[in-house]
TORDREN-683253 format. One record per residue: x, y, z of N, C-alpha, C in turn; residue in three letters. Coordinates in Angstrom, 3 decimals. Layout:
<atoms>
    n_east   n_north      n_up   ca_east  ca_north     ca_up    c_east   c_north      c_up   aa
         X         Y         Z         X         Y         Z         X         Y         Z  Ala
...
</atoms>
This chain:
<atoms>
    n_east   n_north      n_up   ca_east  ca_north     ca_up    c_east   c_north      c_up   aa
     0.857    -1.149     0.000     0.000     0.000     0.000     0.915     1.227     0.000  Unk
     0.837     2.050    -0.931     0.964     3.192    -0.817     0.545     4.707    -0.254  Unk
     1.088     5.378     0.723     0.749     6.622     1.037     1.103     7.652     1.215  Unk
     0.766     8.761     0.473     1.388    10.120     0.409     0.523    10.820     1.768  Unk
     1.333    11.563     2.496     1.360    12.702     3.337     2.563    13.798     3.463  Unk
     1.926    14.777     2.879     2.274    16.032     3.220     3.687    15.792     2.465  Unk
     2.970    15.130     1.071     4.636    15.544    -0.237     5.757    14.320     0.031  Unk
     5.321    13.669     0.936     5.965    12.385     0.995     5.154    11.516     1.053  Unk
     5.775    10.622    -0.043     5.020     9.207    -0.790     5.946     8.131    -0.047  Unk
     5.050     6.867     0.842     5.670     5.607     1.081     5.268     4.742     1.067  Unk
     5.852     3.246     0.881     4.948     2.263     0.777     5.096     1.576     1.730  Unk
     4.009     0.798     2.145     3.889    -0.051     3.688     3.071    -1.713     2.824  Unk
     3.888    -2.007     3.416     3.618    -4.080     3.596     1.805    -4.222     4.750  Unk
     0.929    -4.589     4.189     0.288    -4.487     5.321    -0.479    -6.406     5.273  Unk
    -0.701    -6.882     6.517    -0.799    -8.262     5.692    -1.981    -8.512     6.454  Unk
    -2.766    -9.272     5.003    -4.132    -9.539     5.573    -4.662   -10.716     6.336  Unk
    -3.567   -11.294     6.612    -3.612   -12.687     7.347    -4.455   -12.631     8.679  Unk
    -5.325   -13.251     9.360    -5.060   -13.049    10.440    -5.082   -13.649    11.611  Unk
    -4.761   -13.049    12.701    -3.827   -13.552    13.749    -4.343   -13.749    15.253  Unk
    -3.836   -15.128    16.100    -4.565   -15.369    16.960    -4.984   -13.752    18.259  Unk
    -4.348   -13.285    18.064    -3.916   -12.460    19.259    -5.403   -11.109    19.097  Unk
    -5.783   -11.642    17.910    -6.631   -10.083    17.355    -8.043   -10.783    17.870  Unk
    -8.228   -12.111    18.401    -9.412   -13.009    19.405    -9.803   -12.279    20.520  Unk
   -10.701   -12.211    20.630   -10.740   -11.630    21.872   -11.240   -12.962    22.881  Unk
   -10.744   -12.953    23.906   -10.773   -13.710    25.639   -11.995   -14.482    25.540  Unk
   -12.841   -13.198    25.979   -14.559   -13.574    26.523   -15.181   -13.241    25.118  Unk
   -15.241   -14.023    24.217   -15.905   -14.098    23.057   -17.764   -13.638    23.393  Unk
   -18.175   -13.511    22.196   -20.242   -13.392    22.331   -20.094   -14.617    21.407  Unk
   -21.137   -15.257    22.079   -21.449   -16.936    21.373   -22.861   -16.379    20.620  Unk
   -22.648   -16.384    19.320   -23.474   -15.955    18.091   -24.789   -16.718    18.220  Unk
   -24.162   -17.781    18.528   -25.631   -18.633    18.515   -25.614   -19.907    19.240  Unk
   -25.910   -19.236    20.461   -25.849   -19.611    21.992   -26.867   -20.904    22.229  Unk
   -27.753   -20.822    21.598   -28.848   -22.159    21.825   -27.748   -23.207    20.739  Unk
   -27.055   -23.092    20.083   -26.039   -24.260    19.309   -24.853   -24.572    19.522  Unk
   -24.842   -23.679    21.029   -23.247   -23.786    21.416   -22.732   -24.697    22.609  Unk
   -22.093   -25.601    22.523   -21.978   -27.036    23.676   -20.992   -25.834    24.660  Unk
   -21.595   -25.563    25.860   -21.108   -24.770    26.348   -20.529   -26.085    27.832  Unk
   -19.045   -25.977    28.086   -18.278   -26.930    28.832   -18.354   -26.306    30.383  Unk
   -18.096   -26.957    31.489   -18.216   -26.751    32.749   -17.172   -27.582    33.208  Unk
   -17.347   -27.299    34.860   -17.047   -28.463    35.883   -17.284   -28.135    36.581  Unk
   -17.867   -29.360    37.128   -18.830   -28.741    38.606   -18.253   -29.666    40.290  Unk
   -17.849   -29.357    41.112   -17.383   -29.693    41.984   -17.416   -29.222    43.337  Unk
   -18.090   -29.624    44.351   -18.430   -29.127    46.396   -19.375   -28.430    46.028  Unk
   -20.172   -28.221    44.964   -21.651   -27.464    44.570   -21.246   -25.970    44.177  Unk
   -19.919   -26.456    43.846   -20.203   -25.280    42.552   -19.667   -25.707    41.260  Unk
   -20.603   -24.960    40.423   -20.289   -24.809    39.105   -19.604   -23.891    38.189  Unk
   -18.340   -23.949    37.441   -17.664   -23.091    37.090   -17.409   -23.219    35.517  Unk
   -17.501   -22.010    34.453   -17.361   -22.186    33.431   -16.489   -20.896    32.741  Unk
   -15.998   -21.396    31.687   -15.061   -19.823    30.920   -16.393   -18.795    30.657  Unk
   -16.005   -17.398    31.116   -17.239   -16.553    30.675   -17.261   -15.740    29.428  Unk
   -18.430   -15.812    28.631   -18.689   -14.961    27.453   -19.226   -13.751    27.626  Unk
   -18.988   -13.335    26.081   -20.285   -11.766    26.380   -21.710   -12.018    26.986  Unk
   -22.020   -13.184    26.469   -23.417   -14.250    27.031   -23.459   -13.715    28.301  Unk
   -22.616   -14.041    28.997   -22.779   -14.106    30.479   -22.905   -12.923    31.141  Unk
   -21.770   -12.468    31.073   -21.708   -10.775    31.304   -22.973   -10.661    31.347  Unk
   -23.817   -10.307    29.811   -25.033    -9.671    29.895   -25.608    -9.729    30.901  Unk
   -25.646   -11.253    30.758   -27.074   -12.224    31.503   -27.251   -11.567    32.625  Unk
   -25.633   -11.417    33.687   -25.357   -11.505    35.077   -25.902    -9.662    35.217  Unk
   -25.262    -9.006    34.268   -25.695    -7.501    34.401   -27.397    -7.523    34.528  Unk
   -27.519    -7.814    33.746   -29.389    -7.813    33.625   -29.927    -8.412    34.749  Unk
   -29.851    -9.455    34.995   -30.647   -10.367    35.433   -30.477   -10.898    36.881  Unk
   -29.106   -10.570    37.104   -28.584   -10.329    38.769   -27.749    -9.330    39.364  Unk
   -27.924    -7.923    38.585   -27.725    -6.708    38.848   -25.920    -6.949    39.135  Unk
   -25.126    -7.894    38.712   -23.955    -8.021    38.353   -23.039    -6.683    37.590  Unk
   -23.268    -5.338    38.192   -22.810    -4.005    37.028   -21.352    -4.349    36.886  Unk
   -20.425    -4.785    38.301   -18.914    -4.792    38.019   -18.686    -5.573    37.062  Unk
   -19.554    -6.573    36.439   -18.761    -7.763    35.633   -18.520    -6.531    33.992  Unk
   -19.366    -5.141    33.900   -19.112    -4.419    32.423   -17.802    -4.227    32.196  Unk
   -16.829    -4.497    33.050   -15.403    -4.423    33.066   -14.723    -5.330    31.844  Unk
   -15.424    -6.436    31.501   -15.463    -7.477    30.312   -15.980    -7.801    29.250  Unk
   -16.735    -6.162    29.159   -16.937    -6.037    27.721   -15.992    -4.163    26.831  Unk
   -14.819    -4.802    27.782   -13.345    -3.578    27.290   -13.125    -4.114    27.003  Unk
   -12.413    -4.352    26.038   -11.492    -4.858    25.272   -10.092    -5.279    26.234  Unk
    -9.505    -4.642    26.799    -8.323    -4.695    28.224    -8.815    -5.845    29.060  Unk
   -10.122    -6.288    29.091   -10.368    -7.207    30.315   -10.768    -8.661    29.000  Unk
   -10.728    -8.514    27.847   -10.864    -9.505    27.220    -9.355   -10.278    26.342  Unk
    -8.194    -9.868    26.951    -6.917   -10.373    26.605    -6.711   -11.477    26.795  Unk
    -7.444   -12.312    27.881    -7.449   -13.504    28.378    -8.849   -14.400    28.828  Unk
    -8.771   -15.335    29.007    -9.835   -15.847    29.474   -10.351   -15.745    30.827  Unk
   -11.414   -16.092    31.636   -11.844   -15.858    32.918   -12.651   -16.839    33.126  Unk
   -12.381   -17.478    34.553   -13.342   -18.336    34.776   -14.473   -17.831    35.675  Unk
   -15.676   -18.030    35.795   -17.127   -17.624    36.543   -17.565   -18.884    37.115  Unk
   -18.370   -18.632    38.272   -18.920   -19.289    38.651   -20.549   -19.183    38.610  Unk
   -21.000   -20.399    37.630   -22.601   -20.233    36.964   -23.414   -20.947    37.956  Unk
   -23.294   -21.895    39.026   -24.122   -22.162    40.175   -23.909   -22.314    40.830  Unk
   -24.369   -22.537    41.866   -23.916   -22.716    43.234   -24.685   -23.472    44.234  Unk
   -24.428   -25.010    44.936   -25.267   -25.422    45.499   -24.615   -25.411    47.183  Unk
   -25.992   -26.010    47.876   -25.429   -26.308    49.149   -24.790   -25.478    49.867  Unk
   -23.483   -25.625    50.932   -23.074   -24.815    51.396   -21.877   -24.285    51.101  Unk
   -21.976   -24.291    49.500   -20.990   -22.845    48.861   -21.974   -21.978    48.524  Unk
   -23.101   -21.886    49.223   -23.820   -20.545    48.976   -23.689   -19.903    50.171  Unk
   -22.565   -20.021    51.035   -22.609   -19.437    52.264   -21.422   -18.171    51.672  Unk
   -20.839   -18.756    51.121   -19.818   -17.876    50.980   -19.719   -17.389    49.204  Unk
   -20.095   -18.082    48.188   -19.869   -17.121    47.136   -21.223   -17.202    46.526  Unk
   -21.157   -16.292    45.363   -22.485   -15.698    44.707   -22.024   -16.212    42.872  Unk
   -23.188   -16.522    42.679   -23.495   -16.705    40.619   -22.547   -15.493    40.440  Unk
   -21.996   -15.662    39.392   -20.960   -14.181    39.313   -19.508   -14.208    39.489  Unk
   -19.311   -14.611    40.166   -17.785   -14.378    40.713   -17.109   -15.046    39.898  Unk
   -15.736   -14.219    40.037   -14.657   -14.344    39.270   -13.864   -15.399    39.480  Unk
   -13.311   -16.420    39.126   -12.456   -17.351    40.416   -10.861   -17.110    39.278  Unk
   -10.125   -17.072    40.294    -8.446   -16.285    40.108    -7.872   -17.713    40.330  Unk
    -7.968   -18.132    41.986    -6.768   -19.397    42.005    -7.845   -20.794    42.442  Unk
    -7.087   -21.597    41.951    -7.173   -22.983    42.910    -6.495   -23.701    43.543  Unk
    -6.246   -23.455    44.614    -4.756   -23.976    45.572    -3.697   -23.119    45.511  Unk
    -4.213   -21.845    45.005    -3.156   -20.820    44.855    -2.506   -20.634    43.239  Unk
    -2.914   -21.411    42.425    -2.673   -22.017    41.061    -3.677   -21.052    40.355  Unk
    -3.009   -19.834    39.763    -4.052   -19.104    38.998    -5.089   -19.672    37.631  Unk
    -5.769   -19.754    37.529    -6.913   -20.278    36.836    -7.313   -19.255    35.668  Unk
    -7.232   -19.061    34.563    -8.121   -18.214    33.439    -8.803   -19.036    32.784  Unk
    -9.126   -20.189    32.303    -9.421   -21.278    31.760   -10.069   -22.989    32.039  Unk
   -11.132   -23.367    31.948   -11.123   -24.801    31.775    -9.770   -25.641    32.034  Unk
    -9.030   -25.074    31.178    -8.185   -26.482    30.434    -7.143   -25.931    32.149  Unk
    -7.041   -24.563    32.559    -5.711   -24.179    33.473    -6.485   -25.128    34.929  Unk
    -7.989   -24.523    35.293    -8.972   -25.015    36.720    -8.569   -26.943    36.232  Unk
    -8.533   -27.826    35.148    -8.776   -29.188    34.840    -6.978   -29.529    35.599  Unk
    -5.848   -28.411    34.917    -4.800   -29.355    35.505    -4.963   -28.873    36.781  Unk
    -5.086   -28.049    37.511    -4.755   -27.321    38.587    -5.990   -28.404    39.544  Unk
    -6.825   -29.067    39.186    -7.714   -29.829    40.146    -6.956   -30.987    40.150  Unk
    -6.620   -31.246    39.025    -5.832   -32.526    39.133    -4.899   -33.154    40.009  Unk
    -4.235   -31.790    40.934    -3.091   -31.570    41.463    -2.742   -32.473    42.704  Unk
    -4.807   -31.919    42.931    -5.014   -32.461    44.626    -4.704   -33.908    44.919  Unk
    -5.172   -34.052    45.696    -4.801   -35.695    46.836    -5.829   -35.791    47.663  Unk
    -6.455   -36.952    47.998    -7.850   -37.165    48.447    -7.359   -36.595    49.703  Unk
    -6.554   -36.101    51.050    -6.265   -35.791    52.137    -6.195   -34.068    52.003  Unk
    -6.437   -33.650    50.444    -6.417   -31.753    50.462    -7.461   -31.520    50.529  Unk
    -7.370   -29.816    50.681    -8.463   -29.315    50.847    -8.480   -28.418    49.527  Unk
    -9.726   -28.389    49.092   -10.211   -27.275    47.473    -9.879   -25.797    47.963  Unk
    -9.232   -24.852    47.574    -9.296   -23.956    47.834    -9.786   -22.761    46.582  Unk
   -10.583   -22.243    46.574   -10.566   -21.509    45.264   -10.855   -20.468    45.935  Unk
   -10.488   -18.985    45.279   -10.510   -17.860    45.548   -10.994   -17.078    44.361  Unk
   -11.639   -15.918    44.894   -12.663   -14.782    43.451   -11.603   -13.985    43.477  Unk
   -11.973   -12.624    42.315   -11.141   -11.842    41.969   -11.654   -10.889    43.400  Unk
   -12.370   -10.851    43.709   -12.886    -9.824    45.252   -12.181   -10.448    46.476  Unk
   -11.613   -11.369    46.519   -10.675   -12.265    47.914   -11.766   -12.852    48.480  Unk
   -12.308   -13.301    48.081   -13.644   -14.075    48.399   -12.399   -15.951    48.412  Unk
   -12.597   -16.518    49.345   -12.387   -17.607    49.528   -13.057   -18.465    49.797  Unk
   -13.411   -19.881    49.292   -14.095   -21.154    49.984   -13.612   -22.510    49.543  Unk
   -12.924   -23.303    50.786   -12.603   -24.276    51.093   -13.402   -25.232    50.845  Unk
   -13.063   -26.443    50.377   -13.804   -27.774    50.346   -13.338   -29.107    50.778  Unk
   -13.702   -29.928    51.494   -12.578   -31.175    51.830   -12.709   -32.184    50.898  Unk
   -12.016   -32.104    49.968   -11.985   -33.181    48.539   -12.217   -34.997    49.382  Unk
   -11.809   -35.270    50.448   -11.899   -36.645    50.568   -13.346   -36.325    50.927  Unk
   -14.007   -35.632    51.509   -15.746   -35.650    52.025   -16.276   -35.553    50.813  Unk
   -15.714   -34.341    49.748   -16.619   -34.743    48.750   -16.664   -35.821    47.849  Unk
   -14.965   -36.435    47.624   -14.983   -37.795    47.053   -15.944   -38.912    47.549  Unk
   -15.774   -38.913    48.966   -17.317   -40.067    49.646   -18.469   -39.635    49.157  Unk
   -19.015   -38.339    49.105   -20.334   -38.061    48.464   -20.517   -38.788    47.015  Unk
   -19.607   -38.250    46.554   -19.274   -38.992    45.250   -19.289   -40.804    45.205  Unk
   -18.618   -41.440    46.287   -18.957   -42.135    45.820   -20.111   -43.129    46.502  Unk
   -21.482   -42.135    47.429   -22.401   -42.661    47.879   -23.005   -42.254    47.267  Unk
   -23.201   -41.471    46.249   -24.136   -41.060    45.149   -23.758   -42.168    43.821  Unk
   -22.579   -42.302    43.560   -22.931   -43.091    42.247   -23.472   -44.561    42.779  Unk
   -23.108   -45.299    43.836   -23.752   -46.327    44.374   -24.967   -46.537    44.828  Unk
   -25.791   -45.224    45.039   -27.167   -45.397    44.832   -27.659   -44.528    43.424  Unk
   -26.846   -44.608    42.403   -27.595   -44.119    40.929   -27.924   -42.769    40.998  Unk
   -27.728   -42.017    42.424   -27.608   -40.804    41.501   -27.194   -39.613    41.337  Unk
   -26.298   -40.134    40.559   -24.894   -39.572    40.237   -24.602   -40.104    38.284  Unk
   -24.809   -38.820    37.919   -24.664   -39.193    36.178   -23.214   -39.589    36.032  Unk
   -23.254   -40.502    35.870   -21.664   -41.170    35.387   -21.460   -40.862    34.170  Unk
   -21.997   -40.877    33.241   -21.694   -40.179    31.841   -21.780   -38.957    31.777  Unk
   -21.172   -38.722    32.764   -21.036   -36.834    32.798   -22.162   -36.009    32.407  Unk
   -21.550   -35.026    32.406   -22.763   -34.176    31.808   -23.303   -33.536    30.674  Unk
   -24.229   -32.768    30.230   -24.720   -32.637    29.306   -24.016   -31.255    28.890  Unk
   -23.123   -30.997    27.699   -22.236   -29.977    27.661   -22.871   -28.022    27.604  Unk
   -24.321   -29.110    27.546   -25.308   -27.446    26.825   -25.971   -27.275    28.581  Unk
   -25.845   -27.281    29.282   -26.858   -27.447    31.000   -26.092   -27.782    31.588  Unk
   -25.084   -27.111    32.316   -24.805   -27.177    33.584   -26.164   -27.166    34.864  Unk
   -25.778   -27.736    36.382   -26.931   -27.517    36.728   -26.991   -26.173    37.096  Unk
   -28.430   -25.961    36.973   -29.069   -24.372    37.437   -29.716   -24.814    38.700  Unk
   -29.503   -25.621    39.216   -30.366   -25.499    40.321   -30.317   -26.346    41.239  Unk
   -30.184   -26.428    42.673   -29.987   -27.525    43.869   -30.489   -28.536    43.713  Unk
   -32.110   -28.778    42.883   -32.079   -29.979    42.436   -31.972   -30.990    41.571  Unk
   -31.132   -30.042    40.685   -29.996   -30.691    39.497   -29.550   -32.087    39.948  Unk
   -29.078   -33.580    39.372   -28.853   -34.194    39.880   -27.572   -33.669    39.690  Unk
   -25.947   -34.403    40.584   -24.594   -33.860    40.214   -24.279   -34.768    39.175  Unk
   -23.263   -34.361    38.588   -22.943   -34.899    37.340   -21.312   -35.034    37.700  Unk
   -20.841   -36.517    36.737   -19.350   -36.539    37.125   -18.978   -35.893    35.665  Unk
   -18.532   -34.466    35.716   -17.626   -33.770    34.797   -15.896   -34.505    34.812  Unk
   -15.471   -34.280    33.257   -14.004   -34.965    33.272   -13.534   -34.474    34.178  Unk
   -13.095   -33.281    35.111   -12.057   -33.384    35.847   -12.414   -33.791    37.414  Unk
   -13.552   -34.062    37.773   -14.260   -34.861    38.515   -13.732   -36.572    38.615  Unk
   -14.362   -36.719    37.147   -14.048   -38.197    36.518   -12.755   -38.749    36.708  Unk
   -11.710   -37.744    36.527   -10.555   -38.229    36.096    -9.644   -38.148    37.643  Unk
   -10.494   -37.237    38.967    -9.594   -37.062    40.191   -10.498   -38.519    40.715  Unk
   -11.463   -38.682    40.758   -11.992   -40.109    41.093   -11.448   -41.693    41.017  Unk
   -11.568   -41.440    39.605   -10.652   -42.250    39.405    -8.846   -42.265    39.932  Unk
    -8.612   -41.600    39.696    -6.991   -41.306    40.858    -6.849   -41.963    41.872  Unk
    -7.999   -41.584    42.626    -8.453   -41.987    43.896    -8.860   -43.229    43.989  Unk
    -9.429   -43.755    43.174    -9.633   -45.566    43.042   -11.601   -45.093    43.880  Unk
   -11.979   -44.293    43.667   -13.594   -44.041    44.279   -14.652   -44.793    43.149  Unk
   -14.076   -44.400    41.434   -14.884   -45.281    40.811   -14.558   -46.724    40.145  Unk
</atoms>
């Protein structure tokens, strides 16, 4: 491409390729009723990467205003994980909404970062996850591994995991063994 300014003519290389970095983080899922949207759900909560989807949802619909921070462009460089439900007694301490930063101190932006970083544990740790507000809540992975495995021994407990489009919305969701569920269980010799 060529361009003259002000009596000087130059030419510039400009290339139309393009490139991962120009993605943005927290994507808008175009068409959200067709989109297998992934989770993991674990001590009754549920956690997933967040979209523009969400944002909205949480602004609208649970007066969530701090989350507009993630529809800048600056807060979409990376991914973020949210927490989309919440059962039992992790509703003592966190809310639909929240940001979650670490797990065991192991910063988290991602599925794939929360899948190794769960992996880490040992049926004798404790879950630790923390929000971007210092919001903390503990879980004792061997209590919830026994839940786990007095639920799949009376059936109910979805062993074929879960359904990628429905996480549960609601306490009486049955629990579902998500892969990184599946895969610390098994570790453990529970299934």
């Amino acid at each position: 491409m060529t361009v003259c300014a002000n009596g000087v003519k130059t030419t510039h290389k400009v290339p139309l390729k393009w490139r991962e970095e120009f993605d943005l983080r927290v994507p808008e899922i175009l068409e959200p009723n067709f989109h297998e949207f992934d989770y993991e759900h674990f001590a009754g909560v549920t956690i997933q990467e967040l979209t523009q989807n969400h944002v909205e949802d949480l602004m609208d619909n649970h007066g969530m205003k701090s989350l507009a921070r993630f529809t800048l462009p600056s807060h979409q460089k990376q991914k973020h994980l949210f927490l989309s439900a919440i059962q039992g007694s992790a509703s003592l301490a966190l809310e639909v909404g929240m940001i979650i930063e670490t797990i065991n101190g192991i910063p988290v932006n991602s599925l794939e970062d929360y899948r190794r970083a769960f992996l880490t544990m040992k049926s004798q740790d404790t879950m630790l996850l923390q929000t971007d507000q210092g919001v903390m809540y503990v879980a004792d992975v061997a209590a919830e591994l026994v839940k786990l495995r007095e639920a799949s021994s009376s059936s109910l407990l979805d062993l074929d995991g879960p359904s990628p489009t429905s996480p549960p919305e609601s306490p009486s969701s049955p629990p579902a063994m998500t892969p990184a569920v599946r895969a610390l269980a098994a570790k453990h010799g529970i299934l």
